[in-house]
N, C-alpha and C positions, 0 to 999 in steps of 0.2 A: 736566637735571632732567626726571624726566617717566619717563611708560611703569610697565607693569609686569614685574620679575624675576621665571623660572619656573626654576628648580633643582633637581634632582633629585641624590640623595646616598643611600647607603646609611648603615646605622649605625642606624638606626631602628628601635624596636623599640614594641610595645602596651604595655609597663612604662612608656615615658619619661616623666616630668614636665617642668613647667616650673622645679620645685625645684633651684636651683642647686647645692645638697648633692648634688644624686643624677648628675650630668653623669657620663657615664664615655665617650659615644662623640661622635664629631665630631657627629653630626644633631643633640641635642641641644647640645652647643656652640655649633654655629651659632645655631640660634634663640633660646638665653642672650643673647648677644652683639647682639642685634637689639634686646630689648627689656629689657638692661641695660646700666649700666656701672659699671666697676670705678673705685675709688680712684687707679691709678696704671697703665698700657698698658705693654708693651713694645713697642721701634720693631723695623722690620725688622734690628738691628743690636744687638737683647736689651739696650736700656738704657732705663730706668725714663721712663717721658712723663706728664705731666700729665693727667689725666679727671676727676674729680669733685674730684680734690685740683691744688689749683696750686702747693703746693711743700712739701714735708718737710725737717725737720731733726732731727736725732739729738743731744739734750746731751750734753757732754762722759761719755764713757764708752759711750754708745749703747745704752743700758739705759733711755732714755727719748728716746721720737721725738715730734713736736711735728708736728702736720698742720694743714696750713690749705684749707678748701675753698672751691670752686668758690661764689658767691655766684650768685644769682638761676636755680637749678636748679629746675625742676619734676619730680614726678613724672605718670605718666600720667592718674593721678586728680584733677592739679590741687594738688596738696601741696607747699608749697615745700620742698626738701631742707636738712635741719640735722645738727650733729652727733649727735643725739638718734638719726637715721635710722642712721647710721655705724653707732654703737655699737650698736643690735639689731643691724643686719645681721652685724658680725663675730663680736658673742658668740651668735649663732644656730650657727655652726660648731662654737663651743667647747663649747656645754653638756653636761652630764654624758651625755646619751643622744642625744646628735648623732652618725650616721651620716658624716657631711660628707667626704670623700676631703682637703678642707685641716684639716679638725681636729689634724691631725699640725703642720702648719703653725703652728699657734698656739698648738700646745704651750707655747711657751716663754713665752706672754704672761701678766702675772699681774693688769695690769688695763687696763680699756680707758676713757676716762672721754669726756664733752664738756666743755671748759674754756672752751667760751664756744658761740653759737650756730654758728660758724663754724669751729670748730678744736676736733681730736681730740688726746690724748694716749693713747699707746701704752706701758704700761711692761712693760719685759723682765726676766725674772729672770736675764739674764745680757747682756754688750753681744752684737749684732749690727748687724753693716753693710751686712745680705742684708736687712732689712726693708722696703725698698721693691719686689725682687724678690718677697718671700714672699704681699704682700697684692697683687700684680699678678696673681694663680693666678685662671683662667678660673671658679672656684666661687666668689671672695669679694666677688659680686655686692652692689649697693648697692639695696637696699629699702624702702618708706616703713616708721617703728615701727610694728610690730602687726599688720602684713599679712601674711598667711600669702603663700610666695614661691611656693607651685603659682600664685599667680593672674596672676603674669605683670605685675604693673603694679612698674616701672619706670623709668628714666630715659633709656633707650635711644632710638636716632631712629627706630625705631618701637612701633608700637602694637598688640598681640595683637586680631586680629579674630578665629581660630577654630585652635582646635589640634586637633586627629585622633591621638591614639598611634599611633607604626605606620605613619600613612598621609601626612599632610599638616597645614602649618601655615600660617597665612596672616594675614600682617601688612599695617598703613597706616601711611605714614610720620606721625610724630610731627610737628605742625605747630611745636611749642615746646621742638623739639630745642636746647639750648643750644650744639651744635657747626656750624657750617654748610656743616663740610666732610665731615657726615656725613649720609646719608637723601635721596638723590637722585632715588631711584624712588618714585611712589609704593606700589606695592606691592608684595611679594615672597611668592611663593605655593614654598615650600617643601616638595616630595616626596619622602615617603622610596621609595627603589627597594628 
């Protein structure tokens, strides 16, 4: 633990945001990935691992998936994570005039609900048993309700200190990271080349 990360990557460009909708090149991926996370990872072996969610189940037919999360999650603002949080973050993709490159992804979903403060229902207008694959997608980042997601706050193990389009991003580790095997450095100064 300790020290600061200095990394430099092309892919950057003066368009990027911190809007997980707009991701299209690795630079902005990266720095997604830093100060969010998703519902469900893929391991180096492409199957589905536990992040904000510790376990899914599909009822019988798989037209309706059952999510249970992560209990005592913060975001960077201090906000404790609820299903409340889930549910904007996914239908943020879906709405009628959402850009979002997963929007296609969640085509098939017809509604997304909180069914208690700790667990999402997902119902499909048809079964699938790709659904933990689909919300694993580097865009369908978890957000506190109501926050516009340019601003970069979070659940990630770290914390946006300064963003640059184009040039440079520059993060502090999350002291209230709920992962421990995550944010080792304290900070990582991000360059796009």
């Amino acid at each position: 633990r300790g020290g600061d990360l200095v990394i430099g990557t092309d892919g950057g460009s003066n368009g990027d945001s911190l809007d997980p909708a707009t991701y299209t090149a690795t630079y902005a991926q990266v720095v997604g990935m830093q100060l969010y996370n998703n519902l469900i990872e893929l391991d180096e072996h492409n199957r589905p691992q536990p992040s904000l969610a510790v376990s899914w189940e599909a009822k019988p037919g798989a037209t309706e998936w059952v999510i249970q999360l992560r209990k005592g999650v913060t975001f960077h603002n201090g906000k404790t994570m609820t299903a409340e949080d889930v549910v904007y973050s996914l239908n943020y993709h879906r709405s009628a005039d959402s850009k979002s490159a997963a929007k296609a992804f969640l085509a098939p979903v017809k509604d997304i609900k909180a069914t208690t403060p700790n667990e999402v229902t997902i119902t499909l207008d048809g079964p699938n048993a790709d659904l933990p694959y689909l919300i694993a997608d580097y865009h369908l980042c978890i957000g506190p309700d109501g926050v516009p997601f340019d601003k970069g706050i979070g659940t990630g193990a770290f914390v946006l200190k300064a963003f640059e389009p184009g040039v440079r991003t520059r993060t502090e580790r999350y002291p209230n990271h709920w992962n421990p095997d995550r944010g080792h450095v304290d900070e990582v100064n991000f360059k796009c080349i």
